[in-house]
N, CA, C and O atoms as a GROMACS GRO file, in nm:
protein
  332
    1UNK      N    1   6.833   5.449  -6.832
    1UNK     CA    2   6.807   5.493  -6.967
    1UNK      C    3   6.664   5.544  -6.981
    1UNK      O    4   6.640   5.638  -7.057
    2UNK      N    5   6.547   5.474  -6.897
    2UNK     CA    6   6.428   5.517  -6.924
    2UNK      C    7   6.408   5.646  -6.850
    2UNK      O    8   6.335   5.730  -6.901
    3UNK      N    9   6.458   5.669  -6.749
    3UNK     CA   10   6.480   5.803  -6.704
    3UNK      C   11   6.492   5.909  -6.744
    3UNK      O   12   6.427   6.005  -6.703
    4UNK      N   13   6.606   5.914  -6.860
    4UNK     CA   14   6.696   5.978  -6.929
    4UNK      C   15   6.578   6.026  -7.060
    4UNK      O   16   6.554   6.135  -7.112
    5UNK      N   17   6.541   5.929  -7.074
    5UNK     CA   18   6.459   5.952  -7.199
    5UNK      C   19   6.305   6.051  -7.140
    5UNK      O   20   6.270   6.154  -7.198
    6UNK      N   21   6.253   6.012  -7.055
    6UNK     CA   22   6.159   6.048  -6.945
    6UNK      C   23   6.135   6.177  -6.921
    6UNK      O   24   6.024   6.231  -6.920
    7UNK      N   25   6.303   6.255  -6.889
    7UNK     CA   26   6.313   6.377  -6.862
    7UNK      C   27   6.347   6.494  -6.978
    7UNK      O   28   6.332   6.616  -6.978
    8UNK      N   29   6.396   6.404  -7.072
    8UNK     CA   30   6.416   6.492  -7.206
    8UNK      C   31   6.296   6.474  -7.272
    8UNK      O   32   6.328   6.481  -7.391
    9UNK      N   33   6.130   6.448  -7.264
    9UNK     CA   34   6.063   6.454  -7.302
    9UNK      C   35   5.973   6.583  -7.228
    9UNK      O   36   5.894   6.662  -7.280
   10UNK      N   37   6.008   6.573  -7.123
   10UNK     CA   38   5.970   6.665  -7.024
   10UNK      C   39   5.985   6.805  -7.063
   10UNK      O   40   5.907   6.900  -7.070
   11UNK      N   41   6.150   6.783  -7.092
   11UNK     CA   42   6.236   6.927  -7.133
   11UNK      C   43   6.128   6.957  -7.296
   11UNK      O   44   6.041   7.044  -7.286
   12UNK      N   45   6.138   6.906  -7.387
   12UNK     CA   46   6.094   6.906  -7.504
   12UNK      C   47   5.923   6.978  -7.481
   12UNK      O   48   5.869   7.059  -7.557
   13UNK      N   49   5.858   6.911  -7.335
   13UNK     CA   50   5.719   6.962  -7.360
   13UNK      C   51   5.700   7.108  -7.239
   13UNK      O   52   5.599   7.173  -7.212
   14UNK      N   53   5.823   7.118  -7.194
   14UNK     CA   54   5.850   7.280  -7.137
   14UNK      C   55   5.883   7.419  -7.216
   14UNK      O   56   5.880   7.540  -7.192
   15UNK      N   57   5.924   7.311  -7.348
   15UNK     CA   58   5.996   7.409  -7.453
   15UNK      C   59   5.881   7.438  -7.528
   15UNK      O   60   5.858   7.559  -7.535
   16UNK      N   61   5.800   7.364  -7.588
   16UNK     CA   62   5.687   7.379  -7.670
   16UNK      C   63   5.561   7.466  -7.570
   16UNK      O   64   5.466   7.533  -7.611
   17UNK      N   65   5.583   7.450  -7.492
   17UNK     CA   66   5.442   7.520  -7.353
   17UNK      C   67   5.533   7.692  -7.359
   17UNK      O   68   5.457   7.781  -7.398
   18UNK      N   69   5.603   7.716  -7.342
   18UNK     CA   70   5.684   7.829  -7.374
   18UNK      C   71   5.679   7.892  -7.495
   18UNK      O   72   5.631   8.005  -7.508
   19UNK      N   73   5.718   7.836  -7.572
   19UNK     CA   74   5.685   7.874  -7.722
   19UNK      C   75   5.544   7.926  -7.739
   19UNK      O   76   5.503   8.037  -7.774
   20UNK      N   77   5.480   7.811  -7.704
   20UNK     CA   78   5.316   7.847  -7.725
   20UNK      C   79   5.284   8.013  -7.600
   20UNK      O   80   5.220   8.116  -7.619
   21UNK      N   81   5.362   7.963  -7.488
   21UNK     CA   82   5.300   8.118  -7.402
   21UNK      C   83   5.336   8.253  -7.488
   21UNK      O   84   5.257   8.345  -7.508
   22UNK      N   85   5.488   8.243  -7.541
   22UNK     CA   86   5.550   8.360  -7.575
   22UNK      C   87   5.501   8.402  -7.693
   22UNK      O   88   5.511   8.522  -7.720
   23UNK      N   89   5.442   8.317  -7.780
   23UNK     CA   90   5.425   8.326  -7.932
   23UNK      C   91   5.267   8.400  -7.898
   23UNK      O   92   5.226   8.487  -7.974
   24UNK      N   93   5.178   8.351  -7.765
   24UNK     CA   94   5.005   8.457  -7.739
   24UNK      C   95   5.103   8.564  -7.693
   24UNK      O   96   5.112   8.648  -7.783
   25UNK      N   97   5.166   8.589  -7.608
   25UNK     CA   98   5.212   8.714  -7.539
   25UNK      C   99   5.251   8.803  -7.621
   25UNK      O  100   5.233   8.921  -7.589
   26UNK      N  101   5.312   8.770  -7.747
   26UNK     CA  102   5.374   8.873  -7.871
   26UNK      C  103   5.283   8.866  -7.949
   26UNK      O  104   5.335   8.889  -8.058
   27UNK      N  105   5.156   8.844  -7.967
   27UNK     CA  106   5.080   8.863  -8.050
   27UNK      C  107   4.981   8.930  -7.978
   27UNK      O  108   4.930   9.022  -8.042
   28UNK      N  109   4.933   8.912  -7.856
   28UNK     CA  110   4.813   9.016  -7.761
   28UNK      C  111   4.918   9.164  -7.763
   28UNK      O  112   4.877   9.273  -7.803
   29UNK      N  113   5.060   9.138  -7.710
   29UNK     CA  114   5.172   9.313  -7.758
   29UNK      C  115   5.166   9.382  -7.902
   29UNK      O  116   5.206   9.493  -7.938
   30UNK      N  117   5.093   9.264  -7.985
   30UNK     CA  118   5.142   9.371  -8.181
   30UNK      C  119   4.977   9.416  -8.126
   30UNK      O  120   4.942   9.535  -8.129
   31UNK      N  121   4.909   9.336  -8.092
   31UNK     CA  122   4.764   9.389  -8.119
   31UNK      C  123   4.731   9.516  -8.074
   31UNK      O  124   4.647   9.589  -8.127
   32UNK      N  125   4.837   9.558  -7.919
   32UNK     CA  126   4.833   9.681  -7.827
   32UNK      C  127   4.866   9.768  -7.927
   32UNK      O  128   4.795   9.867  -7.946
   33UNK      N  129   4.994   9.737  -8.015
   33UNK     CA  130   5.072   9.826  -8.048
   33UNK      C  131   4.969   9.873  -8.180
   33UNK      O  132   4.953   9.993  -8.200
   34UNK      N  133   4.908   9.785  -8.255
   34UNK     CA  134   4.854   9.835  -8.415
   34UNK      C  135   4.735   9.858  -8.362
   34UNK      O  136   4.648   9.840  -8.447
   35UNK      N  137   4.679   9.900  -8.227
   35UNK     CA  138   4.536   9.931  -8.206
   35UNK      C  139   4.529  10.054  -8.261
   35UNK      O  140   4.456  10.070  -8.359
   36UNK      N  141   4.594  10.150  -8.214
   36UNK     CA  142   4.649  10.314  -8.268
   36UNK      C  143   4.613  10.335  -8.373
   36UNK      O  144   4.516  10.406  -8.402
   37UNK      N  145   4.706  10.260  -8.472
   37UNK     CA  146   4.709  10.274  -8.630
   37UNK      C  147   4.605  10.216  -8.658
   37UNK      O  148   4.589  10.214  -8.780
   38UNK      N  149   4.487  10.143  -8.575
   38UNK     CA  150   4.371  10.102  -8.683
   38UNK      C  151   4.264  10.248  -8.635
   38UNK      O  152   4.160  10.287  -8.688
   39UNK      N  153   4.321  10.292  -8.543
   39UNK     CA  154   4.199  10.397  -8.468
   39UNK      C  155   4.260  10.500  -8.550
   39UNK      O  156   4.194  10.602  -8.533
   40UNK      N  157   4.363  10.521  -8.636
   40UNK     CA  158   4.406  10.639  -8.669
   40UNK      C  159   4.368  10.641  -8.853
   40UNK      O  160   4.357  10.736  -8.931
   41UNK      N  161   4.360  10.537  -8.865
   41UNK     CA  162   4.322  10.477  -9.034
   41UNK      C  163   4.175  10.488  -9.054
   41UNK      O  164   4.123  10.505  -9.164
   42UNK      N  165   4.091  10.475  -8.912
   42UNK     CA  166   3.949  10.473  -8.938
   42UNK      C  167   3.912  10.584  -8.937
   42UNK      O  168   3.810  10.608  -9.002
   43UNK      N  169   3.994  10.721  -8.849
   43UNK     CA  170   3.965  10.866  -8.788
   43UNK      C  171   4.004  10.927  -8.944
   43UNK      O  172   3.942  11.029  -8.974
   44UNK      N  173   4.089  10.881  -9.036
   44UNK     CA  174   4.134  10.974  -9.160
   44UNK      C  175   4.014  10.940  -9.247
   44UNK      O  176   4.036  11.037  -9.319
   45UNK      N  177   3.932  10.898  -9.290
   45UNK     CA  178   3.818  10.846  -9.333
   45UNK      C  179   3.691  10.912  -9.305
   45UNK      O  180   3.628  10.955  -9.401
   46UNK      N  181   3.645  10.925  -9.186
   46UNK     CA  182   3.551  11.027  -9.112
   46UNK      C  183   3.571  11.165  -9.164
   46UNK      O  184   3.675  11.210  -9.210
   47UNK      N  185   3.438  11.234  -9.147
   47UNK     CA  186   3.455  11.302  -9.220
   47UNK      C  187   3.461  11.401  -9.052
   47UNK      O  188   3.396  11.374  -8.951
   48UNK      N  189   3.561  11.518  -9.072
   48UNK     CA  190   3.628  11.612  -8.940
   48UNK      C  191   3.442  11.649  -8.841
   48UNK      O  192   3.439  11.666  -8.719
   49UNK      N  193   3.362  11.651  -8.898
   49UNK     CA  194   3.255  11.694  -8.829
   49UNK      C  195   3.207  11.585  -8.775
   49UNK      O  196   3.127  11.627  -8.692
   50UNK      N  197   3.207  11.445  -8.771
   50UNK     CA  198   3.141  11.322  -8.758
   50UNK      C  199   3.298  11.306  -8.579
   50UNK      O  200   3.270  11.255  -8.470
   51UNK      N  201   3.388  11.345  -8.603
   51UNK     CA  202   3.515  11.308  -8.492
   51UNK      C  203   3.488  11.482  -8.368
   51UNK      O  204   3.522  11.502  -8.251
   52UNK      N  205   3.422  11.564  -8.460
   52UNK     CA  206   3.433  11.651  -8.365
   52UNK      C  207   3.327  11.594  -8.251
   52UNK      O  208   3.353  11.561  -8.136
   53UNK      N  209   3.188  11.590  -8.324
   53UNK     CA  210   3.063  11.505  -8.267
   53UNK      C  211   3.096  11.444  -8.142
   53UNK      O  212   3.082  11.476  -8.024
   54UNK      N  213   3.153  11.323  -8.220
   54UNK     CA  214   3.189  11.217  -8.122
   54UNK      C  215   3.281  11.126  -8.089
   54UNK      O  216   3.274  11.011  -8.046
   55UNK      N  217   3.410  11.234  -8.133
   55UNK     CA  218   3.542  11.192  -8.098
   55UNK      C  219   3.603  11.028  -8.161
   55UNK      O  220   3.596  10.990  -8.278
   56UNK      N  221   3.639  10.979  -8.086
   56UNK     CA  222   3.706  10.880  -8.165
   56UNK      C  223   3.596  10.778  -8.160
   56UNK      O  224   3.607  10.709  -8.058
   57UNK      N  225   3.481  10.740  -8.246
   57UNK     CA  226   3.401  10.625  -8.253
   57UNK      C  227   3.419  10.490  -8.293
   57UNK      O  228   3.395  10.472  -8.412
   58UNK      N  229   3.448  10.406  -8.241
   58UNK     CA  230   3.508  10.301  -8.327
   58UNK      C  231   3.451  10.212  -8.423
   58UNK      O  232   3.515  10.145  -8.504
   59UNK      N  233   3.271  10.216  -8.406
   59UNK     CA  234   3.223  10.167  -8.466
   59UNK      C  235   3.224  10.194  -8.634
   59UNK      O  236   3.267  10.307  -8.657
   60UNK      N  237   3.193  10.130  -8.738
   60UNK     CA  238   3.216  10.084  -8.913
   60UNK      C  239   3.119  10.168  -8.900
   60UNK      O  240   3.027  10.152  -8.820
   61UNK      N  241   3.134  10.299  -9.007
   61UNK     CA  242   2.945  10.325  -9.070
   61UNK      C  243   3.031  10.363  -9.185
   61UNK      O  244   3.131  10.436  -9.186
   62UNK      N  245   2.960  10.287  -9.299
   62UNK     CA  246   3.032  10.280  -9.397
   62UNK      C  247   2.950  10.369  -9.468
   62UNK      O  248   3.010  10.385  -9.574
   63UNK      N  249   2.837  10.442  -9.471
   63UNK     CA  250   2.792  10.548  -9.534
   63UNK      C  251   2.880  10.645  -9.461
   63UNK      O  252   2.902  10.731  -9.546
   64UNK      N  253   2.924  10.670  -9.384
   64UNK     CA  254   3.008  10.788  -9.326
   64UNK      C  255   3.128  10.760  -9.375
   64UNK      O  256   3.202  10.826  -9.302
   65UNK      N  257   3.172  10.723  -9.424
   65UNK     CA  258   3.320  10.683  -9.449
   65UNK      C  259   3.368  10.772  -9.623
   65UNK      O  260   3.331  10.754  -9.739
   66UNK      N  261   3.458  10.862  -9.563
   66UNK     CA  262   3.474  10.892  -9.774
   66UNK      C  263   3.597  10.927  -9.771
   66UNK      O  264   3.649  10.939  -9.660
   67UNK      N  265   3.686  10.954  -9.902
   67UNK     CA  266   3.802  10.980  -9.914
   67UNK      C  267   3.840  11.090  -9.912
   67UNK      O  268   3.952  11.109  -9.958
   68UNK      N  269   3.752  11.222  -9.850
   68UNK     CA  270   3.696  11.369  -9.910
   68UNK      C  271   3.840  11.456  -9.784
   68UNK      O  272   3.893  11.567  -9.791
   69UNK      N  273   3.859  11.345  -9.689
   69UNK     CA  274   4.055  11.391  -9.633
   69UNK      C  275   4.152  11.365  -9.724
   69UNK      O  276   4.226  11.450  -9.773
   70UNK      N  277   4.152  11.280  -9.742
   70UNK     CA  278   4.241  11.265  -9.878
   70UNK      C  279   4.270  11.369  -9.985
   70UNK      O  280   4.369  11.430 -10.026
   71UNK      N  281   4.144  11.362 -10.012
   71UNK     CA  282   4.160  11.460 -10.152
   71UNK      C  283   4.170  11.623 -10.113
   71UNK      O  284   4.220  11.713 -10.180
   72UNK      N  285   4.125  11.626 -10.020
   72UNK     CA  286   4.176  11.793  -9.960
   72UNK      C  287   4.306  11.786  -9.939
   72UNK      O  288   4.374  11.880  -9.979
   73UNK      N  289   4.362  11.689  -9.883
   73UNK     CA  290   4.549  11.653  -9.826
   73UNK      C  291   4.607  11.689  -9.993
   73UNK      O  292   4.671  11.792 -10.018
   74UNK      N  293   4.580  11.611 -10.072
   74UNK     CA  294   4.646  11.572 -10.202
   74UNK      C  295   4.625  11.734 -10.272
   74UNK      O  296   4.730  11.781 -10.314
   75UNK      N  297   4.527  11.806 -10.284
   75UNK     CA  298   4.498  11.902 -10.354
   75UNK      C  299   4.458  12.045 -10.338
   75UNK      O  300   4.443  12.129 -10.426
   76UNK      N  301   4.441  12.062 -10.169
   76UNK     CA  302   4.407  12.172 -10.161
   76UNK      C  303   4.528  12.231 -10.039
   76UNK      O  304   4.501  12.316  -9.955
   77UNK      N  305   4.619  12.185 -10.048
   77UNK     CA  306   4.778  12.154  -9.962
   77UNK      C  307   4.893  12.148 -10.049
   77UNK      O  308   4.928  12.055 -10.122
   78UNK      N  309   4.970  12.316 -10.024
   78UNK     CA  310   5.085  12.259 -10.136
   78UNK      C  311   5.175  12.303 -10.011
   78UNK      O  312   5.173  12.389  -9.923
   79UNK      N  313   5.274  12.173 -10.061
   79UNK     CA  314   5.437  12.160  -9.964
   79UNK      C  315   5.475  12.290 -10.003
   79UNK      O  316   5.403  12.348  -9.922
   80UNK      N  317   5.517  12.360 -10.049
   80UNK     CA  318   5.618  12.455 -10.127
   80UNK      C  319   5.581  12.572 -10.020
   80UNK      O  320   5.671  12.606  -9.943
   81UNK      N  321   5.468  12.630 -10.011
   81UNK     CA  322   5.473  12.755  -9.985
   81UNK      C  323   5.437  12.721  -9.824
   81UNK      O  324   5.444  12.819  -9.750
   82UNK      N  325   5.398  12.591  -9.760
   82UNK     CA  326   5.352  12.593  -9.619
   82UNK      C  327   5.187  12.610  -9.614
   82UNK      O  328   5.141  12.625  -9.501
   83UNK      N  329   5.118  12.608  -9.697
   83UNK     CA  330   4.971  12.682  -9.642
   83UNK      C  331   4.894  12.569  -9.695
   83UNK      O  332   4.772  12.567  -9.683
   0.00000   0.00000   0.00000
């Protein structure tokens, strides 16, 4: 019986060591995957002359940072005619 009990504790702390590997392994894979979308969220922000410069920078300069893509996207871009 103490055996029994012995080895299903075993099983129980193979299951939790697993859990714990798979649960870092799928979280270091979302991080691969949303690296993109944070490099692509920071590049729409920059202003097109600051990315020509020096391409994809990853560093924060939050004086460089404006919404001035945006508002050209939203207003100086109409769907209808293509231009």
């Amino acid at each position: 019986m103490a055996e029994f009990i012995a080895v299903s504790l075993t099983g129980v702390l193979e299951k939790e060591e697993t859990s714990t590997l798979l649960t870092a392994l799928f979280s270091i894979l979302a991080l691969i995957a949303l690296f993109p979308l944070f490099c692509w969220l920071l590049a729409s922000f920059k202003p097109s002359t600051e990315l020509v410069r020096f391409s994809l920078n990853l560093t924060l300069q939050p004086e460089l940072l404006s919404l001035d893509n945006y508002i050209y996207l939203f207003t100086a871009v109409s769907i209808s005619d293509g231009t």
